[in-house]
C-alpha positions in Angstrom: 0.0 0.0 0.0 3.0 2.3 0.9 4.7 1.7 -2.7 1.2 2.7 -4.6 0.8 6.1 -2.5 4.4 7.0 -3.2 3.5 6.2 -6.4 0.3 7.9 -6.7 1.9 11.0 -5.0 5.3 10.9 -7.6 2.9 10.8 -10.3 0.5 13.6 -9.3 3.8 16.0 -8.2 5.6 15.2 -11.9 2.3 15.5 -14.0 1.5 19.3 -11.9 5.2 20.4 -13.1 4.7 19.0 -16.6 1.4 20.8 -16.9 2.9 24.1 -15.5 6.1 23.7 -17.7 3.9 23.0 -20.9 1.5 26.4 -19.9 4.9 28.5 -20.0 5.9 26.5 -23.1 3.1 26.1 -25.2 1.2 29.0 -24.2 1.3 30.8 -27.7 -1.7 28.8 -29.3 -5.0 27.2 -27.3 -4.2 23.8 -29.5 -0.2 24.2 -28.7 -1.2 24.1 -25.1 -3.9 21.5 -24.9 -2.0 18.5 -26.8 0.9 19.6 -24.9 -0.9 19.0 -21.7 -2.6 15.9 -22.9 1.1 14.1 -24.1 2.4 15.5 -20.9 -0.2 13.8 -18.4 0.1 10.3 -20.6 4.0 10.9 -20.0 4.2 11.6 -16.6 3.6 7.8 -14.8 6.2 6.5 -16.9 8.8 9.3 -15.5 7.5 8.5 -12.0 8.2 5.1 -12.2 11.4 5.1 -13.9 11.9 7.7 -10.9 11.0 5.1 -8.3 13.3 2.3 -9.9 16.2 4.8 -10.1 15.1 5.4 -6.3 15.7 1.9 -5.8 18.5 1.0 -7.0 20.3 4.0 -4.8 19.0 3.0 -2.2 20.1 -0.6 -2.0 23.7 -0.7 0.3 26.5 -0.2 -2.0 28.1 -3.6 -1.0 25.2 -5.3 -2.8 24.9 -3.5 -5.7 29.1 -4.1 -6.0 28.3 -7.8 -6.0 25.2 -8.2 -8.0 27.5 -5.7 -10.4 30.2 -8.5 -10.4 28.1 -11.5 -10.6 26.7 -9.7 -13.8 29.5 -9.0 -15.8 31.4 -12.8 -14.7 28.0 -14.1 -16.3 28.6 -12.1 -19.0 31.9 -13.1 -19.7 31.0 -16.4 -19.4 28.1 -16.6 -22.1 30.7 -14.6 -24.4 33.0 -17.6 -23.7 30.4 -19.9 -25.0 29.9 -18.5 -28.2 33.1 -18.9 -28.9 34.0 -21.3 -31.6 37.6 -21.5 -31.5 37.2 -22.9 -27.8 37.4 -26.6 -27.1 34.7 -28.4 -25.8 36.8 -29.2 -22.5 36.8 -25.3 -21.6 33.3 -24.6 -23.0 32.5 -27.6 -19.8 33.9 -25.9 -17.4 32.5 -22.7 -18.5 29.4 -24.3 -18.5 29.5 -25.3 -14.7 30.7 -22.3 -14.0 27.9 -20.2 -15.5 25.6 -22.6 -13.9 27.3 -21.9 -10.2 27.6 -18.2 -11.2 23.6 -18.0 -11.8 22.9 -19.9 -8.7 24.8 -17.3 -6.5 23.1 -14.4 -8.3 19.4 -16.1 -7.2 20.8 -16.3 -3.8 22.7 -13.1 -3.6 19.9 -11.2 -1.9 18.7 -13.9 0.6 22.4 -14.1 1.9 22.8 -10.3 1.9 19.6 -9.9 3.9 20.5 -12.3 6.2 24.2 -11.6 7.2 23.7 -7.7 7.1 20.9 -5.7 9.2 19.9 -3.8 6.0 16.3 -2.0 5.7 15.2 -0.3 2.7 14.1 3.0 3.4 10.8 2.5 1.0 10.0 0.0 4.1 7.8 1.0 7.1 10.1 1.0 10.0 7.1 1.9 12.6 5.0 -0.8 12.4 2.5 1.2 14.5 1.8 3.2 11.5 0.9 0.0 9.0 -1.3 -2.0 11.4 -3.9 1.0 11.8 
């Protein structure tokens, strides 16, 4: 419920500046105005949510993001090593099982974060007093 109002209240803030910029824009012509209004209000939940991921992804400790980071680019390298047709099959194995152990520590990556690190995201409620009412 807390993630929709943040959303709802991102959305209603960006669409009241994109209306406002488009009246000082636009203002020349009546038709100018109202189509830039209109594409303006269909814009503005797409900005707030990309706003919210971007949010997001800042707001996760920089620790995690470092791993996740790594685990990406090794997976990376990995499926680049595949492609490769010069390789022989003995090293495309191994890459293989190593892709496969590489993916399987990027499903657990967050679990074991979250559990050997007293994080909270600050999009979470941290007075539960508030969420039971």
């Amino acid at each position: 419920m807390k993630n929709n109002m943040l959303f709802a209240s991102l959305t209603a803030i960006i669409n009241a500046a994109a209306i406002n910029l488009c009246d000082l824009l636009f203002s020349s012509t009546p038709e100018s105005l109202k189509v830039a209004s209109n594409l303006s209000q269909l814009i503005t939940p797409f900005l707030a949510l990309l706003l919210i991921r971007l949010y997001t992804k800042i707001d996760h400790p920089p620790a995690l993001l470092r791993q996740e980071a790594a685990i990406a680019v090794a997976i990376k390298i990995c499926r680049k090593h595949l492609k490769d047709k010069d390789a022989p099959e003995e090293f495309k194995k191994q890459t293989r099982e190593q892709l496969s152990e590489l993916m399987l520590k990027q499903q657990k990556l967050r679990v074991d974060f979250e559990s050997t690190n007293s994080y909270e995201s600050s999009l979470e409620s941290r007075d539960t007093s508030q969420t039971e009412r």
